[in-house]
C-alpha positions in Angstrom: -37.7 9.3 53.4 -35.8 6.1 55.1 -36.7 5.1 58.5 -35.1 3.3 61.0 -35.5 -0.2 59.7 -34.9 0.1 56.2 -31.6 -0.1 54.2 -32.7 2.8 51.7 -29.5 4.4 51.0 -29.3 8.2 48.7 -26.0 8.2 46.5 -25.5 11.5 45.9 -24.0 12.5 42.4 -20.6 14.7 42.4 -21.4 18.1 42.4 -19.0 20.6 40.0 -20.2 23.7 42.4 -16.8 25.7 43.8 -16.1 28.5 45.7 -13.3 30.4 47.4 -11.9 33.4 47.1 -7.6 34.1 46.8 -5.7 35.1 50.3 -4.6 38.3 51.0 -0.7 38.7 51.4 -1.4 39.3 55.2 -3.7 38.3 57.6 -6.0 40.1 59.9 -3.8 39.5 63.3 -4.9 38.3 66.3 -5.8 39.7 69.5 -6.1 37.9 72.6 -8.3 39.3 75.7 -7.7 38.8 79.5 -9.0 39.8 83.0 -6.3 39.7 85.4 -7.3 37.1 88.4 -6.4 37.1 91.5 -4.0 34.1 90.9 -2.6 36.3 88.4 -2.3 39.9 90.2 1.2 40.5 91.6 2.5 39.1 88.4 4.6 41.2 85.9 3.8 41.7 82.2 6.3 39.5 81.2 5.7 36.7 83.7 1.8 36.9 83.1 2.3 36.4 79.4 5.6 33.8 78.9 3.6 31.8 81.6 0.0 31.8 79.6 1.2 32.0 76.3 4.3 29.8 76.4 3.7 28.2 73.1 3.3 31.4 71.3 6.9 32.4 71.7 9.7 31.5 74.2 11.0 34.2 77.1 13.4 36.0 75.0 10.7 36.7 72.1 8.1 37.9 74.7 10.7 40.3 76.1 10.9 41.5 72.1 7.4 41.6 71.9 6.3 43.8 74.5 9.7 45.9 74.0 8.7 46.3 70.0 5.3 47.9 69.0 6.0 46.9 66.0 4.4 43.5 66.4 2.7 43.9 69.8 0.6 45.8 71.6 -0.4 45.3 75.1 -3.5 47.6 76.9 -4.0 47.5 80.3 -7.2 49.5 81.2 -6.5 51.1 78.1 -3.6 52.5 78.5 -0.5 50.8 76.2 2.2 49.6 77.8 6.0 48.5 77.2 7.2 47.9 80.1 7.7 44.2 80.9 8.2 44.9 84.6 5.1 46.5 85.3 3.3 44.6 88.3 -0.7 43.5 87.0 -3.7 44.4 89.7 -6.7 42.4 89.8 -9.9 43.1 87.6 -7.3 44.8 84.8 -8.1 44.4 81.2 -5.0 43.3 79.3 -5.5 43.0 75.4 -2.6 41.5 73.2 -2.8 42.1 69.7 -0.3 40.7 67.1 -0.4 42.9 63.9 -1.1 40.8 60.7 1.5 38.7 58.9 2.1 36.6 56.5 0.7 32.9 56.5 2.7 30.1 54.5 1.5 29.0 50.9 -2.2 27.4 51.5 -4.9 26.5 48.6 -8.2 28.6 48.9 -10.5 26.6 46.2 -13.8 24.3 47.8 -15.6 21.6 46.0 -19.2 21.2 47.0 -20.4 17.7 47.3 -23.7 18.4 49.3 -25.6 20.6 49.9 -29.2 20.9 52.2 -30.5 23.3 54.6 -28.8 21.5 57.7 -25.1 20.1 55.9 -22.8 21.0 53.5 -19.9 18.9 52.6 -16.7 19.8 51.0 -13.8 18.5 49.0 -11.0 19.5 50.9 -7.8 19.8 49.0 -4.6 18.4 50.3 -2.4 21.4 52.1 -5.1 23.6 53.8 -5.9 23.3 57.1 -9.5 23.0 58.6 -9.3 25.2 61.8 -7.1 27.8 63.1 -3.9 26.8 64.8 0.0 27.7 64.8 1.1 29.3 61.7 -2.2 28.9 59.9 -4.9 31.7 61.1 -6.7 33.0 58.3 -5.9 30.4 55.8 -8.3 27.9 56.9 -11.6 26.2 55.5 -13.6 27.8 58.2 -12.8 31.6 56.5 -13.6 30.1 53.6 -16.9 29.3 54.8 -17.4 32.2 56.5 -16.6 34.2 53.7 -18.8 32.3 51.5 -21.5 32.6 54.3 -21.1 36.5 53.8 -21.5 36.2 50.3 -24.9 34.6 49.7 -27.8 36.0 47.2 -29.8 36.8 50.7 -28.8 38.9 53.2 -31.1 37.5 55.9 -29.8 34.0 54.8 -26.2 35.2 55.8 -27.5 36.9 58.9 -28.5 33.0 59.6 -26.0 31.4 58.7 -23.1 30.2 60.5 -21.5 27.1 58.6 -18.6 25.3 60.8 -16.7 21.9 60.4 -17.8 19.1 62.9 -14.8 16.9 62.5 -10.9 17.4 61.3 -9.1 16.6 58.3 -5.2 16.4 58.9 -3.8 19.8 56.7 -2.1 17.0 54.1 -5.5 14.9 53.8 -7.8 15.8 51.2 -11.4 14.3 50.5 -15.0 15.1 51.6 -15.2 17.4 55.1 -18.9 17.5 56.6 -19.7 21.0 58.1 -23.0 22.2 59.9 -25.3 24.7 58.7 -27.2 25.1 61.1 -26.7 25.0 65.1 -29.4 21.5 65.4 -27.2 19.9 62.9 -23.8 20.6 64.9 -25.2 19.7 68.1 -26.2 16.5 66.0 -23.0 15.2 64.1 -21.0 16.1 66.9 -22.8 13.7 69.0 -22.5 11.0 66.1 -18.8 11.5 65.8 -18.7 11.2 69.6 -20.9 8.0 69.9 -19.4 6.4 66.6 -16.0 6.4 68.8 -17.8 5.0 71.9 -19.0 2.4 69.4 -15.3 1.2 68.5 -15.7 -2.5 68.0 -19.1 -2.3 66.4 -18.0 -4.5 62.7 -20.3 -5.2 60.1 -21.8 -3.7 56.9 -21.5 -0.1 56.9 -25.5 0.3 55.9 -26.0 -2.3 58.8 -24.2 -0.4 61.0 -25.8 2.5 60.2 -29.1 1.0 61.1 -28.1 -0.7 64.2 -26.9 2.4 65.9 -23.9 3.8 64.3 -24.9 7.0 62.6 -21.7 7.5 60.9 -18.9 5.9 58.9 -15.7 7.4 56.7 -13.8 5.3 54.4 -10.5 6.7 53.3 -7.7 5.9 50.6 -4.2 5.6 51.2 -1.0 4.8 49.6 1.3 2.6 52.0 4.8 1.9 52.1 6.0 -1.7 50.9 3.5 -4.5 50.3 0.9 -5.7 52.7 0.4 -9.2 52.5 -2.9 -9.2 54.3 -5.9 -8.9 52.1 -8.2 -7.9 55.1 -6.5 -6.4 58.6 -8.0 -5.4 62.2 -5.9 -2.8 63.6 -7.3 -1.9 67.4 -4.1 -0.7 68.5 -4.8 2.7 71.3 -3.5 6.0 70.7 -2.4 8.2 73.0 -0.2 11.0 73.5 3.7 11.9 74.3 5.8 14.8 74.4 7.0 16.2 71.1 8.6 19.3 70.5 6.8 22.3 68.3 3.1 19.9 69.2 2.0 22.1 72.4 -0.7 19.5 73.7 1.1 16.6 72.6 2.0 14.2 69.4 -0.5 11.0 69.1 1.5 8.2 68.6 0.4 4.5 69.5 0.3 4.4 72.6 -0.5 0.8 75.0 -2.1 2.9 77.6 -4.0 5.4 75.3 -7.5 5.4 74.4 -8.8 2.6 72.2 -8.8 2.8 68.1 -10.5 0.8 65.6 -9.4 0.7 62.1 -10.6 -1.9 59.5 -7.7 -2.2 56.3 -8.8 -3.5 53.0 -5.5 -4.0 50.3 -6.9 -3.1 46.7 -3.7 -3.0 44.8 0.0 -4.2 45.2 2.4 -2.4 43.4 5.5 -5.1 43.5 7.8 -3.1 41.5 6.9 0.1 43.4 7.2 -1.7 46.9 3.8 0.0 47.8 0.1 -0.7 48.2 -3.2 0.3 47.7 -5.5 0.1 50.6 -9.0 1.1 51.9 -9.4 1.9 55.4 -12.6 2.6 57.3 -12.6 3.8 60.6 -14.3 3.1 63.3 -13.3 5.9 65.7 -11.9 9.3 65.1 -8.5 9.7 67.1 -6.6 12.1 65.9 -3.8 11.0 62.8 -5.4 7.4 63.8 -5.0 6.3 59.9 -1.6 7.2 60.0 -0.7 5.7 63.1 -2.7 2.6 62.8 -1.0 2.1 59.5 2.8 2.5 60.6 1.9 0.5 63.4 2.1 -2.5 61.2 5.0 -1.7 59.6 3.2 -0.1 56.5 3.1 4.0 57.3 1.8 6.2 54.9 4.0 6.5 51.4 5.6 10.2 51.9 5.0 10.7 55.7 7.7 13.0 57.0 5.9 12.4 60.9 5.2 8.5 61.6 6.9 5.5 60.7 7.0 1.7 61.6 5.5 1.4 65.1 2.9 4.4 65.0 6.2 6.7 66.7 7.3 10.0 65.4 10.6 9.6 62.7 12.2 12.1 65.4 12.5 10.6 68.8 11.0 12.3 72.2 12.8 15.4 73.1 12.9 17.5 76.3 14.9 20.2 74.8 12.9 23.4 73.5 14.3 25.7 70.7 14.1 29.4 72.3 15.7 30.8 69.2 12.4 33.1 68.1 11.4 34.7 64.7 11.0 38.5 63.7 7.9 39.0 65.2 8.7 36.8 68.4 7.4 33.7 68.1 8.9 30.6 67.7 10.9 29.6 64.4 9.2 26.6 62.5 9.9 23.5 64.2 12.8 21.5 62.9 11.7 18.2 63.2 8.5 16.9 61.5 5.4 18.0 62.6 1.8 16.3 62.1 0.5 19.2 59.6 3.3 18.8 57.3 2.2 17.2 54.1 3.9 14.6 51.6 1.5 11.9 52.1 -1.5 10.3 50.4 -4.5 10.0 52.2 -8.4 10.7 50.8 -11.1 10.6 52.7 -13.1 9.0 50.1 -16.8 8.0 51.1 -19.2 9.2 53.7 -22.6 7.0 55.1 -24.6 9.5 56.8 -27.4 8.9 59.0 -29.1 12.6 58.0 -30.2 14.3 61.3 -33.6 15.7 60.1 -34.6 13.3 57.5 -33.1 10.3 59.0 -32.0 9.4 55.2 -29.1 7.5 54.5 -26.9 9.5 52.1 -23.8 8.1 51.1 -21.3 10.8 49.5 -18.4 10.7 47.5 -15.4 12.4 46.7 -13.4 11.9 43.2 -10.0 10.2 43.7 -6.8 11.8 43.1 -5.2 9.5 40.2 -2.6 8.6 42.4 -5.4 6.6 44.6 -6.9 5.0 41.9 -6.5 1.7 40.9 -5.6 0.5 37.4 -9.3 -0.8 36.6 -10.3 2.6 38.1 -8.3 4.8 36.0 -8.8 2.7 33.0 -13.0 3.1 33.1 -12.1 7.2 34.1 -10.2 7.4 30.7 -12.7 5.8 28.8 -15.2 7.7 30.1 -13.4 10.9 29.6 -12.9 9.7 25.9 -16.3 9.4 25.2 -17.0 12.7 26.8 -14.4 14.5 24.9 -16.4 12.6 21.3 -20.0 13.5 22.3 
């Protein structure tokens, strides 16, 4: 066990331990609960939810809903309604429940990298997303987890335990996703994620760091557009938000009077011919899309990004107008402009330094790199190994 003053750091080996288990063709729905207020009483059906549930679906696919059991069904003490005129009272029960659909094309399969009785940390793959939100319900790491959870040797064990991300990994980024076990260790990396961005400024060794305070640090791969000429680069531009349409709370974009960003960039490989560039990047806070920002910022965004490019702004430029065409089911259509969990980029989070919360251990972890992240040395040594693998 490492203490506080020592540099001891635990590499921990690549595990080859997967699960998952395939998607159904439709999800389980969603229902969504309310007690009418009295701030709400006096309000009809149809006002109550286009006004509380605006991003789910625009006036006109509301209307559809509530008209269309097909879809929707709303309760009010009970008792189904259809009628979006009807006037709400205060203290009723409303329950809205959208029948299950089906969610766009996600992956399902988990690498295991870790693995204690507090953590587990996971090789995301590139194209699923890590919580529930918009389109993507079911088809999420957290089911995966809890459906893992549900599946474990001991029943009492599964009783016990509840395993849930602590941070986010944009739905295109793949690479190594911590997750808490246990409800000590989520209370505990949360608060390191949320000091390690208080820290932003803090630059040194990453063990140092560790040491000195900072109980956390992510390094990341990506694949740039053009050639950065910089060998080393600071980027501590803020991010912030701005309206964007189909992004209910907001697109981060760099932003002068947002909230401040660290990013340290590292160039490992310059592809002339390819106008593109290899470069590590470790963060030192965790805003939102800050890699993909920070990068575009300097006029290098992220090789395939469909959302950011030079200047950390959206490729699409602020809009106050609001699609209220709506799908079969109600809601809104797909957004036509770019959105930040479409995919087409390269980014890995590659390597984790972890102050562990019960040990106090320094474990650094690691994720394999897609080949496209790899540099020539680096794929050269993975093919020789591979050969002499493939001999013994």
């Amino acid at each position: 066990m490492a203490n506080s003053n020592a540099l001891e750091t635990t590499t921990v080996e690549e595990s080859r331990s997967f699960f998952g288990l395939p998607w159904p063709d439709l999800n389980d729905g969603l229902y969504y609960s309310d007690a009418v207020s009295s701030s709400d009483s006096e309000l009809t059906l149809i006002e109550f939810y286009s006004g509380k549930y605006k991003n789910s679906a625009p006036l006109q696919g509301w209307l559809q809903r509530i008209h269309n059991g097909q879809f929707l069904q709303i309760t009010i003490d009970g008792v189904v309604v259809k009628e979006h005129n009807t006037v709400l009272r205060v203290g009723s029960e409303l329950v809205y429940y959208r029948l299950p659909w089906n969610e766009p094309n996600a992956p399902y399969m988990l690498q295991v990298l870790y693995e204690d009785d507090d953590l587990i940390a996971l090789n995301k793959p590139s194209g699923l997303q890590v919580l529930p939100g918009g389109l993507f319900q079911q088809r999420t790491v957290l089911t995966q987890l809890q459906w893992w959870a549900k599946n474990q040797t001991s029943s009492l064990l599964s009783q016990e335990l509840h395993p849930v991300p602590v941070h986010r990994l944009g739905r295109g980024t793949s690479g190594i996703l911590l997750c808490a076990k246990s409800k000590f260790a989520k209370t505990h990396l949360a608060a390191y994620f949320a000091d390690g961005t208080s820290r932003v400024g803090d630059i040194g060794d990453t063990t140092t760091k560790l040491v000195k305070g900072r109980k956390i640090s992510k390094i990341y791969r990506a694949l740039v557009d053009g050639i950065l000429k910089e060998d080393k680069v600071i980027i501590n531009q803020p991010i912030g938000t701005v309206r964007y349409p189909g992004v209910a709370k907001g697109l981060y974009v760099a932003l002068p009077s947002g909230k401040p960003a660290l990013s340290k960039v590292e160039t490992l490989e310059r592809d002339v011919q390819g106008n593109r560039t290899l470069v590590q990047v470790e963060i030192e806070s965790g805003r939102p899309h800050q890699i993909r920002i920070h990068l575009s910022f300097i006029g290098h965004p992220l090789l395939g990004d469909p959302l950011y490019v030079v200047g950390g702004q959206p490729k699409c430029a602020e809009s106050e107008s609001v699609d209220e065409s709506f799908a079969q089911d109600g809601g809104y259509q797909r957004p036509t402009k770019p959105v930040p969990g479409d995919c087409g980029y390269h980014l890995h989070a590659h390597q984790l330094f972890l102050l562990h919360p019960t040990t106090n251990e320094v474990i650094k972890i690691t994720a394999a790199l897609p080949p496209i992240l790899q540099t020539r040395t680096e794929t050269e040594i993975l093919m020789e190994v591979n050969g002499a693998e493939q001999q013994n």
